[in-house]
Structure formats: structure tokens, C-alpha cells
C-alpha positions in Angstrom: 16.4 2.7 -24.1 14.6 -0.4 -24.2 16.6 -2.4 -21.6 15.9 1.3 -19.3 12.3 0.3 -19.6 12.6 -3.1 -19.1 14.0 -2.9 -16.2 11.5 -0.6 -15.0 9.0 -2.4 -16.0 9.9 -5.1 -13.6 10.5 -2.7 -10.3 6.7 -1.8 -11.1 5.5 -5.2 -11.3 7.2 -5.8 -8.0 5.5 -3.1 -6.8 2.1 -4.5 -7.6 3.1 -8.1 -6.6 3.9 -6.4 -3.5 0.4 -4.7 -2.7 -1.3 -8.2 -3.7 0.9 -10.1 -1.5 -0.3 -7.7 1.3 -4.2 -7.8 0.7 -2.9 -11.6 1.0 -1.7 -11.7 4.2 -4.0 -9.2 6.0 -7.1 -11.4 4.3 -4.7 -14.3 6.5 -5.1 -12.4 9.1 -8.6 -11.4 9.4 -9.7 -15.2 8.9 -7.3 -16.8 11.6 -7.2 -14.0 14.6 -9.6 -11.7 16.1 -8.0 -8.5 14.7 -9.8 -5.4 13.7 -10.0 -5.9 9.8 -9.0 -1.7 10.1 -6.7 -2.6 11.6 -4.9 -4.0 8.6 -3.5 -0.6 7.3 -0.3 -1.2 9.2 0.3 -4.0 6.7 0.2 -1.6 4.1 2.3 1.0 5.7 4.7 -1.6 6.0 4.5 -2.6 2.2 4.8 1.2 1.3 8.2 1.4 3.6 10.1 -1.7 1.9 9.2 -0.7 -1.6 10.2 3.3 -1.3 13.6 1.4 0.3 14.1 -1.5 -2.4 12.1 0.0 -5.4 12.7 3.6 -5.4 10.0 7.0 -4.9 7.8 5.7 -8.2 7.1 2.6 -7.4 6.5 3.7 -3.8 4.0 6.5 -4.9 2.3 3.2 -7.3 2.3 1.1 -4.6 0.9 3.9 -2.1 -2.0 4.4 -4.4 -3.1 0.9 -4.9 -2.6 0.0 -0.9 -5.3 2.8 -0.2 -7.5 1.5 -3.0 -6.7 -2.4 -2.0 -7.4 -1.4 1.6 -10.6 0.2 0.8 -12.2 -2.5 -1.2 -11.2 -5.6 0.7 -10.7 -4.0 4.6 -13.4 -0.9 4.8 -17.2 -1.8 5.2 -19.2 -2.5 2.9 -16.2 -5.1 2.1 -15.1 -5.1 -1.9 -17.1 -1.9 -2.9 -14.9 1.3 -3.1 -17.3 3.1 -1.3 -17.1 4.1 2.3 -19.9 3.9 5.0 -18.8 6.6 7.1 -17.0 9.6 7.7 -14.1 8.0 9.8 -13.5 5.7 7.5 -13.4 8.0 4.9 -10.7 10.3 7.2 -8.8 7.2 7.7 -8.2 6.5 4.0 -7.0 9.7 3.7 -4.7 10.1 6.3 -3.3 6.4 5.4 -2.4 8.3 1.7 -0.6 11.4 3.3 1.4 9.3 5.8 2.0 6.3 2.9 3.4 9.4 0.4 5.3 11.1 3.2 7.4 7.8 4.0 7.8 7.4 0.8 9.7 10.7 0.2 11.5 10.6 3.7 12.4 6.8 3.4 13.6 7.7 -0.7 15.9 10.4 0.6 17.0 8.2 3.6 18.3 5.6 1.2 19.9 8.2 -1.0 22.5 10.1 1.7 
């Protein structure tokens, strides 16, 4: 039992080492180029795919929750404040959690056929 939680333990921390090294490399991103900081949400995406392939559905669902949060706080005006300034953005956030917790199931089930 203990080595069961050990071990899952670790897929979680990679799942939030994951998320962190994402807020990284879009904060990169938004200092070096001229890229919509909104923009960055592809990063997640992306984040959300390898770790539904590498980690399994649970850390993918973890790491789905804290992209949209990490996304809203350090990518969404006003910049590291949860809140959202308009409605768009608000819609955005939203439809960045349905799409992050769909390709989490579909990429799951992909990797278990």
C-alpha cells in the first residue's frame, strides 16, 4: 500500500512540476516576442495533452485544473489576481477547462486501446 502511494505521489508532483514549467515558458515568451499573452493557453493545452498521455486521467484532470487557474492569474488582465476583467475572458477560461478535460478523457482512452 505504501509503495502504491508513493508512486503516486510522484506522478502528481510531475504533474504540478509540469503546469509550473509551463507558466515558465509562456512568462519566456511574453517577455522575448510580441505574442498575445492570451495567447498562451495553447501552452497549456499542450501541457494537459503530454500528462493525460505520460501520467494518466488524474493527474491530467490535476493538471487541467491548475493550468486554468495558472493561466488566469499570470496570462488574463488584471495580471496575478484571479479575477477576470471581462466577459470574454471569463468565456475563455471556461472553454479552456471543457476542452483541457475532454482531451484528457479522449487522449486517456487513446493510450489505453
Amino acid at each position: 500500500m505504501g509503495k502504491r502511494f508513493s508512486s503516486q505521489f510522484w506522478v502528481y508532483a510531475i504533474g504540478v512540476g509540469l503546469v509550473i514549467l509551463t507558466t515558465l515558458v509562456g512568462e519566456g515568451i511574453k517577455l522575448i516576442a510580441a505574442v498575445d499573452p492570451t495567447n498562451m493557453d495553447m501552452l497549456y493545452i499542450l501541457s494537459v495533452v503530454i500528462s493525460a498521455i505520460y501520467l494518466g486521467f488524474g493527474p491530467s484532470i490535476m493538471v487541467t485544473f491548475l493550468s486554468v487557474n495558472a493561466f488566469d492569474f499570470f496570462f488574463i488582465p488584471p495580471l496575478y489576481s484571479f479575477s477576470v476583467a471581462n466577459q470574454q475572458d471569463a468565456i475563455n477560461l471556461l472553454i479552456l477547462l471543457v476542452i483541457c478535460v475532454v482531451i484528457s478523457l479522449l487522449s486517456t482512452r487513446i493510450i489505453l486501446v
